[in-house]
C-alpha positions as CSV (number, residue, x, y, z in Angstrom):
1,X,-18.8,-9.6,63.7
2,X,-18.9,-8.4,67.2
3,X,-16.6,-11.1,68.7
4,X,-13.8,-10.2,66.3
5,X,-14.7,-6.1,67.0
6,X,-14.5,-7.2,70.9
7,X,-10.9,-8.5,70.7
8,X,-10.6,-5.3,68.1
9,X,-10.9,-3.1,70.9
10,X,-9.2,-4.8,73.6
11,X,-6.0,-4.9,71.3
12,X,-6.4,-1.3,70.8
13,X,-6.5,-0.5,74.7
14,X,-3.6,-3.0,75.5
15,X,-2.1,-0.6,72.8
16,X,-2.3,2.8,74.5
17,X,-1.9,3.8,78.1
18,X,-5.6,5.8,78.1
19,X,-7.7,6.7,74.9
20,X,-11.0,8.2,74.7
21,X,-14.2,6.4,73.2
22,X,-14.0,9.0,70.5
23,X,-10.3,8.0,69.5
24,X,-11.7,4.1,70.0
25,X,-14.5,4.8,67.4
26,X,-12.4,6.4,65.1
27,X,-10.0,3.7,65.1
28,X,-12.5,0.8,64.8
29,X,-15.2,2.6,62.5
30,X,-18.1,2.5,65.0
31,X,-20.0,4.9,67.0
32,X,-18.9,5.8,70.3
33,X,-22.2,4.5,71.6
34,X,-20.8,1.3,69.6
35,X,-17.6,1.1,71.7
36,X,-19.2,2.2,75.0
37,X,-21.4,-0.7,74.8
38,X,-18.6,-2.9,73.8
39,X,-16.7,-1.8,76.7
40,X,-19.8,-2.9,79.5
41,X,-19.4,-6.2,77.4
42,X,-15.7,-6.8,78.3
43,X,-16.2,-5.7,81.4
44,X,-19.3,-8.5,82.4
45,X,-16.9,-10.9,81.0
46,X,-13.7,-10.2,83.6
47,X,-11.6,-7.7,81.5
48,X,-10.4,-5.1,83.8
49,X,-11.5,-1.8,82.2
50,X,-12.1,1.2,83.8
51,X,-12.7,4.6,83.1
52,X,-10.9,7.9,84.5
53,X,-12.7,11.3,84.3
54,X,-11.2,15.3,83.6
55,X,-9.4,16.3,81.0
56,X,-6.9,13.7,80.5
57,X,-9.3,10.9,81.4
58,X,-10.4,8.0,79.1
59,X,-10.5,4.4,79.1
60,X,-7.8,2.1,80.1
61,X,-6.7,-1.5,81.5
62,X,-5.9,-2.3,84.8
63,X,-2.0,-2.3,84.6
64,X,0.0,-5.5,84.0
65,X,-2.9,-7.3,82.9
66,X,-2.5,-10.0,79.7
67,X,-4.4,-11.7,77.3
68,X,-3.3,-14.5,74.9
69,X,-6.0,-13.1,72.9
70,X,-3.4,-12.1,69.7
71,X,-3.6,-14.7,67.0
72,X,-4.1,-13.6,63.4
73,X,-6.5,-14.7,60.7
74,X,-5.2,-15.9,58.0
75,X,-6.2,-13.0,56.2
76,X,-3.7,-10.9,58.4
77,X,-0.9,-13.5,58.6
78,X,-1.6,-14.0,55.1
79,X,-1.0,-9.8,54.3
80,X,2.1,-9.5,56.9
81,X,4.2,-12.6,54.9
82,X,3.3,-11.3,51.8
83,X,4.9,-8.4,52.7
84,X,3.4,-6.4,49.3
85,X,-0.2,-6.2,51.0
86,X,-1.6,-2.9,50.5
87,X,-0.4,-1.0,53.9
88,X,-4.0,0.6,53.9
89,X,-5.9,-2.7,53.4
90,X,-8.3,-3.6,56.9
91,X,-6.5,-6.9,56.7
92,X,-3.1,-5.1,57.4
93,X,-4.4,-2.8,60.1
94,X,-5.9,-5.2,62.2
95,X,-2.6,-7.5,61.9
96,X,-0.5,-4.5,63.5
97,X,-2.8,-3.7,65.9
98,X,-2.5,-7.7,67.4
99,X,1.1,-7.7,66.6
100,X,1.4,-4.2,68.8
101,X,-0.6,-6.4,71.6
102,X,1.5,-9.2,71.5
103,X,4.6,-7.2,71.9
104,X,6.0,-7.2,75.9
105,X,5.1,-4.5,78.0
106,X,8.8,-3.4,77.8
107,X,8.8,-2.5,74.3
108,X,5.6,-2.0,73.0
109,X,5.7,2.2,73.8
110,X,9.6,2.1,72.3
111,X,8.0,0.0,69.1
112,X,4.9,2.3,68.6
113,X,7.5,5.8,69.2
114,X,9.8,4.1,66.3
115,X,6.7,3.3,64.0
116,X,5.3,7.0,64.1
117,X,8.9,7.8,62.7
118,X,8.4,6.1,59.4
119,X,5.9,7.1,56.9
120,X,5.8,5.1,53.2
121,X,3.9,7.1,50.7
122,X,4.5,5.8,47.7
123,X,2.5,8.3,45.6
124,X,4.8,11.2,46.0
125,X,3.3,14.7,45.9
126,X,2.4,14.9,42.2
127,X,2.3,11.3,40.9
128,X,-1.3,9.5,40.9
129,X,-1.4,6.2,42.4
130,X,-2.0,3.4,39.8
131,X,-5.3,2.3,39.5
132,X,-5.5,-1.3,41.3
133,X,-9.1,-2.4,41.0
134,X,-7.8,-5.8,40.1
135,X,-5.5,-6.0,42.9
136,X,-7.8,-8.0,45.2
137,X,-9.3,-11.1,43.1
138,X,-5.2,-11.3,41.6
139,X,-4.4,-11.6,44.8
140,X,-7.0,-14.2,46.0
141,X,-6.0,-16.2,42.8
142,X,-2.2,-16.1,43.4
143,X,-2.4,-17.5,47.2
144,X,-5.2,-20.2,46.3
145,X,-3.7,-21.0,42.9
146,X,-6.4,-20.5,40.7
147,X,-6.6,-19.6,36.8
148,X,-8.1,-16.1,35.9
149,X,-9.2,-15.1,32.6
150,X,-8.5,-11.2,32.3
151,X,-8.6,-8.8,29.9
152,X,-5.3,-7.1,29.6
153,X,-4.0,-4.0,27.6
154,X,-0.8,-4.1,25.7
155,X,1.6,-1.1,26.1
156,X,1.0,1.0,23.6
157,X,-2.6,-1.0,22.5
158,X,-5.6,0.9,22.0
159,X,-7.8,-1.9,23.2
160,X,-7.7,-5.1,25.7
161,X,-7.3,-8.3,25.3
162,X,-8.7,-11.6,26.8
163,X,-6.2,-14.4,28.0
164,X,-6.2,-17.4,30.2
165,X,-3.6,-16.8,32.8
166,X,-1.8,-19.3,35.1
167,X,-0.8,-16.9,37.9
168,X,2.7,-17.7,39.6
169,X,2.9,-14.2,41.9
170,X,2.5,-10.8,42.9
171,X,6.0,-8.4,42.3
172,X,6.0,-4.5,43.7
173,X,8.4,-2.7,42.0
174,X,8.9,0.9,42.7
175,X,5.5,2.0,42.5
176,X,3.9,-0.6,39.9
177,X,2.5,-4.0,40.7
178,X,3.5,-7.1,38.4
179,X,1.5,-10.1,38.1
180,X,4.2,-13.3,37.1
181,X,2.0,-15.2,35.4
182,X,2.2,-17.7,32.7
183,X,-0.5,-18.3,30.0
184,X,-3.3,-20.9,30.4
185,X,-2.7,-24.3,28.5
186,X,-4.4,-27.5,28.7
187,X,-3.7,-29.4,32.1
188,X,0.1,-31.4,31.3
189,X,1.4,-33.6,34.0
190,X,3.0,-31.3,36.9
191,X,6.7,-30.4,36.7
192,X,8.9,-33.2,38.6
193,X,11.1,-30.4,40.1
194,X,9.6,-28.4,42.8
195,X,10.6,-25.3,41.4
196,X,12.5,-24.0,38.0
197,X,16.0,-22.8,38.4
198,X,16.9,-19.0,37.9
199,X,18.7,-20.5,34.2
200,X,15.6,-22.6,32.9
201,X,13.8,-20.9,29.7
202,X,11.5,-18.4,31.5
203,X,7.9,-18.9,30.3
204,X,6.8,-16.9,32.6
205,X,5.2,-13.0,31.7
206,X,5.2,-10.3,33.7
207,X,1.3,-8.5,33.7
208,X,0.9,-4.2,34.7
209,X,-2.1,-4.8,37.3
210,X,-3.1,-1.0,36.1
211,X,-3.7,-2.7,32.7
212,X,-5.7,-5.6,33.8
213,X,-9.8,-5.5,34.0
214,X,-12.5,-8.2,33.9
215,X,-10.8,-10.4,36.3
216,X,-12.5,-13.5,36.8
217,X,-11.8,-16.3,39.0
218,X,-12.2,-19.9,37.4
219,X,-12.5,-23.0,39.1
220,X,-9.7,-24.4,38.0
221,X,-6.0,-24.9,39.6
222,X,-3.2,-23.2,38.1
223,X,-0.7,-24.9,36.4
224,X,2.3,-23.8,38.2
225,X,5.1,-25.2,40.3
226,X,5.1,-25.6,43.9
227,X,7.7,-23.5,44.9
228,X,8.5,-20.0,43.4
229,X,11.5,-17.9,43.4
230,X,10.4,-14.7,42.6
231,X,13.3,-12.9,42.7
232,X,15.1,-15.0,40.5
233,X,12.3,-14.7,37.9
234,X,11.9,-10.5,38.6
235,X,16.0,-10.2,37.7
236,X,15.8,-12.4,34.8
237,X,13.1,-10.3,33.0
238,X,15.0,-7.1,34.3
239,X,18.1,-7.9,33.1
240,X,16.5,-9.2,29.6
241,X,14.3,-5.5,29.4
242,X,17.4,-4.0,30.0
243,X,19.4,-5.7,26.9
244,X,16.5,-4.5,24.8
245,X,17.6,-0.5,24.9
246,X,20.3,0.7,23.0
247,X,22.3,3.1,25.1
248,X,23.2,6.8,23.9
249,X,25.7,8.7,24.8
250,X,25.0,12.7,25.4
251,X,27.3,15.7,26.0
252,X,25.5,18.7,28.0
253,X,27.1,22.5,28.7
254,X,25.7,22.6,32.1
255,X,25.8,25.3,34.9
256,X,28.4,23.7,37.2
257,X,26.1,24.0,40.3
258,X,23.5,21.9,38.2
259,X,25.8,19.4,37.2
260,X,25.4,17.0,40.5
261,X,21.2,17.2,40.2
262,X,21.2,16.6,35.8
263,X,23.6,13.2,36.3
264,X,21.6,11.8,38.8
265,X,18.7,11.7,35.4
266,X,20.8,9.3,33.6
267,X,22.0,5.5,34.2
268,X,25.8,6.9,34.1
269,X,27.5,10.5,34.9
270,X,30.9,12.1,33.7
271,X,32.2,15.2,34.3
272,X,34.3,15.7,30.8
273,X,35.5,19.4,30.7
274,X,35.0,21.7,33.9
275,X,37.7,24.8,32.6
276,X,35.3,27.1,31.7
277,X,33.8,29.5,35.0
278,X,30.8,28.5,36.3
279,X,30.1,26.0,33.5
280,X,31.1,22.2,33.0
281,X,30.6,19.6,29.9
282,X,28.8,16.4,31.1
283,X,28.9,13.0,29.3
284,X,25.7,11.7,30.1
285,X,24.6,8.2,29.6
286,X,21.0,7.1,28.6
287,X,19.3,3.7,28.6
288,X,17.7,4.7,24.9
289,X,16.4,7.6,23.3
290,X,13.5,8.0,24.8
291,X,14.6,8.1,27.9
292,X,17.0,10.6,26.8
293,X,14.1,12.9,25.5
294,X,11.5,12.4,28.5
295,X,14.7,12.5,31.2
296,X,16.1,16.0,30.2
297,X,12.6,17.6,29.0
298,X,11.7,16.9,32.0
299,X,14.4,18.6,33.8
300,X,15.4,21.7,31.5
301,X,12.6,23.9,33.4
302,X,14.5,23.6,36.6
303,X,18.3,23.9,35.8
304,X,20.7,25.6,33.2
305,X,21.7,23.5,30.6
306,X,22.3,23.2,26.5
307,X,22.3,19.9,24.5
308,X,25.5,19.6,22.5
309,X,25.5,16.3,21.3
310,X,23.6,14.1,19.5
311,X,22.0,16.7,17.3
312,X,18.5,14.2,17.2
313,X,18.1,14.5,21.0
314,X,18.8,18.6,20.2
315,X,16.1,18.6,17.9
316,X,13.5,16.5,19.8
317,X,13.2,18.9,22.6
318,X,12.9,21.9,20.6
319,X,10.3,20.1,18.7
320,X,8.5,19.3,21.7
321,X,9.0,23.1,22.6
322,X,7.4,24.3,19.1
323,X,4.3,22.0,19.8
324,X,3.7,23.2,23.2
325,X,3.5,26.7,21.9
326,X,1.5,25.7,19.1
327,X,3.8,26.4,16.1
């Protein structure tokens, strides 16, 4: 709507000192004939804009003038207090941009230096970000609480299934999204306390988003509690997933200028034998096999070591060797 583009573009000029109706476009998505017809529009209605010619010219506020104009919709307010909205959402964007506003004069060019210091990026340089098609209607059904019906694969399933989900909330971890969520069951009475205490019997699941399709939104309330803890709920099923492993226990003949780079790999580093030159045994600790296997494959390209214990993890890699050549 124009209205909300209007305020749009007045928060983005209380935000810089001069910017061009290029930049202006570019930042709101419009045409520049777009923003130079928004800018005749603030100024009929007593916004003091003006605009400076040359090279360094562009378009700019009278100094020291204010507006109240800053509130957020909900959908902003709702993506800064999440605090795991998507930082490249439109929701998010325009949030900052009024929250820049809103800052005093004082420190709004101190805050916007700081903020050009910081990048997040969580897809690294080689990893693909996880698909998130389902990310938006999870979301919409976590802050309204609404059941979903979804189909979901399984780790390690060939196919999806369909199940009736209750969802609780939204956990970033790393670089995957979790959906706490508990499946759907016929309407009980609600729970008489608020919220469920870090030691109550979880029955609450934990959902990969990248493994969820098909979400639909039902017109039905979820049957949750009123207050969450989420933290308390993402510790207890971390601390449960890790009992599952069995730990093993591996000795490598590294280079000793490796050694630092191959324990930081596993859960748990020792440094057993360094007497020999330019070599060093290190007792490494894994959380089970497999991340034993995919850990040190992984890394045996980039540094000098030999597997000398277990003689299962030895022959792992080497088969994983003889299949990549083809033998």
């Amino acid at each position: 709507m124009r209205a909300e583009r209007l305020i749009a573009l007045l928060m983005v000029l209380k935000k810089h000192d001069r910017v061009t109706a290029a930049e202006l476009a570019a930042e709101l998505g419009v045409s520049e004939r777009t923003v130079l017809r928004d800018i005749d529009a603030l100024s009929l209605s007593g916004v003091p804009v003006y605009a400076e010619r040359g090279r360094h010219g562009g378009l700019a506020l009278v100094p020291g003038y204010r507006t109240d104009l800053t509130g957020l919709t909900v959908d902003e307010a709702t993506s800064l207090l999440a605090g795991t909205g998507r930082v490249d959402s439109p929701a998010f964007t325009s949030a900052m941009r009024k929250v820049t506003a809103a800052l005093p004069e004082a420190h709004r060019s101190h805050a916007v230096r700081a903020a050009q210091r910081i990048l997040v990026r969580p897809e690294g340089f080689v990893r693909t970000p996880e698909v998130l098609d389902s990310l938006q209607a999870v979301q919409i059904a976590v802050f309204e609480g609404r059941r979903i019906r979804v189909r979901y694969r399984s780790r390690g399933a060939d196919t999806a299934r369909e199940h009736l989900l209750d969802p609780i909330g939204l956990v970033v971890a790393g670089e995957t999204w979790y959906l706490v969520a508990g499946f759907g069951q016929p309407h009980a009475p609600a729970p008489k306390t608020r919220h469920a205490t870090a030691d109550a019997t979880p029955t609450e699941r934990m959902f990969r988003l990248s493994r969820m399709s098909d979400v639909d939104i039902l017109d039905e309330p979820a049957h949750r509690s009123d207050e969450v803890d989420l933290a308390a709920i993402w510790e207890r099923h971390r601390e449960a997933f890790r009992r599952s492993f069995e730990p093993v226990e591996v000795v490598l003949d590294c280079s000793a200028e490796d050694a630092e780079r191959i324990g930081s790999i596993a859960a748990a580093a020792t440094h057993v034998d360094e007497s020999m030159p330019g070599r060093c045994l290190l007792e490494l600790r894994f959380a089970d096999r497999r991340h034993a296997v995919r850990a040190l494959w992984a890394t045996m390209f980039d540094h000098d070591f030999v597997v000398r214990e277990p003689d299962w993890l030895r022959d792992a890699i080497t088969t994983r060797a003889m299949q990549i050549r083809g033998d």
